[in-house]
C-alpha positions in Angstrom: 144.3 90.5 98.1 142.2 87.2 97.4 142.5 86.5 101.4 141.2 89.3 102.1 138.3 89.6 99.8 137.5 86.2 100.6 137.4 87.4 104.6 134.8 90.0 103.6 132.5 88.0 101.8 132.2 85.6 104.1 132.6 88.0 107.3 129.3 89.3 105.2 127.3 85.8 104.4 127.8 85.6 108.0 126.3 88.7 109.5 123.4 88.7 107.0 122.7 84.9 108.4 122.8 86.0 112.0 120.2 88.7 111.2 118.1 86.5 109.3 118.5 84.0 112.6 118.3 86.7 115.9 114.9 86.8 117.4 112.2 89.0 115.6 109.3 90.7 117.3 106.0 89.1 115.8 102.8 91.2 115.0 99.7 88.9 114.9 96.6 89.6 113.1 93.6 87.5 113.4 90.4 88.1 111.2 86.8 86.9 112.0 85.0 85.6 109.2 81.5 86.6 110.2 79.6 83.7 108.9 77.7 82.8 112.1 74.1 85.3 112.5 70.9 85.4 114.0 68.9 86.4 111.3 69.4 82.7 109.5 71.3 84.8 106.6 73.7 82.2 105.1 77.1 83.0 103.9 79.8 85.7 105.5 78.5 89.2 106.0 81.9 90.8 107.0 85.1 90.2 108.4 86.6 92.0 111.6 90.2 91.9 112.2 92.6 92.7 114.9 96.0 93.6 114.4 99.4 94.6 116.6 99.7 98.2 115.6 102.2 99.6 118.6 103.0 98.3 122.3 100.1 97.6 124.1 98.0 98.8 121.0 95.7 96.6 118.5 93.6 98.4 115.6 90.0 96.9 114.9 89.0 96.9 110.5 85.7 95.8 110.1 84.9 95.6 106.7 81.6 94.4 105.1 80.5 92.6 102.2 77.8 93.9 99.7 74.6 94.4 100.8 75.7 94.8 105.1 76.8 97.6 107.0 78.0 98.3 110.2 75.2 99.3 112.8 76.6 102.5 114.4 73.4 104.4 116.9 72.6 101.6 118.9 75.3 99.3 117.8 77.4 96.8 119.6 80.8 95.8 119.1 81.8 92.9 121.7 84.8 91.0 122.6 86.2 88.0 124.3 89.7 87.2 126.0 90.8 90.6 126.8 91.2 92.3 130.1 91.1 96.0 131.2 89.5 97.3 128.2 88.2 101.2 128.9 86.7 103.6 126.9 90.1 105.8 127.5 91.4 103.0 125.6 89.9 103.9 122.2 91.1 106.2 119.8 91.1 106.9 116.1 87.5 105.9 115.4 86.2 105.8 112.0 83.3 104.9 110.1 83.8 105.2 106.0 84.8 108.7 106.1 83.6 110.5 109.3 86.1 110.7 111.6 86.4 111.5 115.3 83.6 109.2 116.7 83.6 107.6 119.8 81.6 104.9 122.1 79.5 106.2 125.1 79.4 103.5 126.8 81.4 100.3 127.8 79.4 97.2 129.3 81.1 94.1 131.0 79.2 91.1 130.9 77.3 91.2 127.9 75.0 88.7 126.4 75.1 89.3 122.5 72.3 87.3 121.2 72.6 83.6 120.8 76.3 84.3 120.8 76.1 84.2 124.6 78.3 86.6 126.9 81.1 88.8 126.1 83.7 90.1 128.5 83.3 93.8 126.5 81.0 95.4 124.4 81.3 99.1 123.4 77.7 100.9 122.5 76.1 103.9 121.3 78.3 105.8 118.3 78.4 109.2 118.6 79.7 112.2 116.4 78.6 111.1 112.9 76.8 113.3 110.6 72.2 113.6 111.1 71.1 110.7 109.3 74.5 108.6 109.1 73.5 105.2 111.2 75.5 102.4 109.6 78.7 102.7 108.1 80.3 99.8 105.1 83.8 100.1 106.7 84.3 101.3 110.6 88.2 100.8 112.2 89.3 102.1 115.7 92.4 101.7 118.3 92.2 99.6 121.2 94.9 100.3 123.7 96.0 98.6 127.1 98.5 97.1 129.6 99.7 94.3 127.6 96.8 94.3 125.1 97.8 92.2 121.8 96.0 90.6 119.1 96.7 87.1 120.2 94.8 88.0 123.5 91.1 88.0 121.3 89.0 85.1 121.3 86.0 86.2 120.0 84.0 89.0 118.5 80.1 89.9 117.7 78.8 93.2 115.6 75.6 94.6 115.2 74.9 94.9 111.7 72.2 96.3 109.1 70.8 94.1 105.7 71.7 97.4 103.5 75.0 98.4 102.8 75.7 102.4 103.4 74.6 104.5 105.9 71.1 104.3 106.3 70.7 100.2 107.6 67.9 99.0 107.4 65.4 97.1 106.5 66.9 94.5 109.4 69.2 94.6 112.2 71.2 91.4 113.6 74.0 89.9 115.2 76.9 88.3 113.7 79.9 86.8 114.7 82.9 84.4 113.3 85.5 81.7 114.2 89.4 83.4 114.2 92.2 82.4 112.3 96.2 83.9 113.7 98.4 85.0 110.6 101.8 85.5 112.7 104.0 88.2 111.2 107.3 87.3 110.2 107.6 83.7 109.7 110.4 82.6 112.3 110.4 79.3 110.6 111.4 80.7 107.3 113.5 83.1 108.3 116.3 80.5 110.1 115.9 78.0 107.2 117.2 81.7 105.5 120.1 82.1 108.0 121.0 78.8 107.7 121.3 78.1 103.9 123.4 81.7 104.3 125.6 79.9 107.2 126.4 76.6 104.9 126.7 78.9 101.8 129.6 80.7 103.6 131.4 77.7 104.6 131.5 76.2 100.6 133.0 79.7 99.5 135.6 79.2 101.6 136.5 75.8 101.6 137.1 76.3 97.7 139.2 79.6 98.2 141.0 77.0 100.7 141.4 74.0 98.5 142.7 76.3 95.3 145.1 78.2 97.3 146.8 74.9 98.7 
């Protein structure tokens, strides 16, 4: 009876460390601090981040601090490090709560400012409300052939000096410098499997040495 309790608990120490070790699909999300603009304001005014949502799939949160908005009619929201971004690509748009927008157009190419030149930048919001033409909060999909967070190396948003949906009184351009947060820690997780491994092999070297 003690044998064979003894050859579950450890058959079990060992298959919860081989889990904790195997391989683990990573989601990365990297968020902009936008504390670089051309309107000389300092301090951040936002933060975009991209995140691994599905295969091939990333969503964009922009979210922005007190007092700055998103511009949506007219607006610009650009990217670096890419490739093969299309306006078929985009889906579940929001902006605070209107849902169902989309971009008209998709420009390659584009010089943002004193940002210089993005590889993409999706313009001209349609499908909010008469009179709604800058949003606090605005998220959408971006999907492609092998698209992934960890691709992104760099992002610029046209933005408003108001918070809410009316902008104003001034337009600008801001941009930020990313950070990677991988998702899980591989690291941690074998230091996990291995504490698990060693653990198994005191148990049963002490079943061992009391049974002799």
């Amino acid at each position: 009876m003690r044998i064979t309790s003894l050859k579950i608990a450890v058959s079990v120490l060992f298959v919860a460390a081989a889990l904790a070790m195997a391989p683990m699909a990573s989601a990365d999300s990297i968020t902009y601090n936008l504390s670089s603009n051309n309107l000389g304001i300092s301090g951040s005014v936002g933060s975009v981040t991209i995140t691994d949502t599905g295969l091939n799939q990333v969503t964009v949160s922009i979210t922005m601090n007190a007092g700055f908005s998103v511009k949506l009619n007219g607006g610009d929201f650009a990217f670096n490090g890419p490739s093969g971004l299309t306006l078929a690509g985009v889906s579940g748009f929001a902006a605070d709560s209107n849902s169902g927008l989309n971009f008209q157009h998709l420009k390659t190419s584009q010089n943002i400012s004193a940002f210089g030149t993005f590889g993409f930048d999706l313009t001209n919001v349609q499908g909010q409300p008469g009179g709604v033409v800058s949003a606090n909060t605005v998220t959408f999909v971006l999907s492609g052939v092998g698209l992934s967070a960890s691709q992104f190396t760099g992002v610029a948003i046209h933005f408003c000096t108001a918070s809410g949906s009316n902008c104003g009184p001034y337009t600008g351009f801001a941009n930020g410098t990313p950070g990677t947060t991988p998702v899980p820690e591989p690291g941690s997780l074998g230091l996990l499997g291995t504490g698990l491994v060693g653990l198994g092999g005191l148990i049963r070297r002490r079943f061992l040495s009391k049974t002799i």
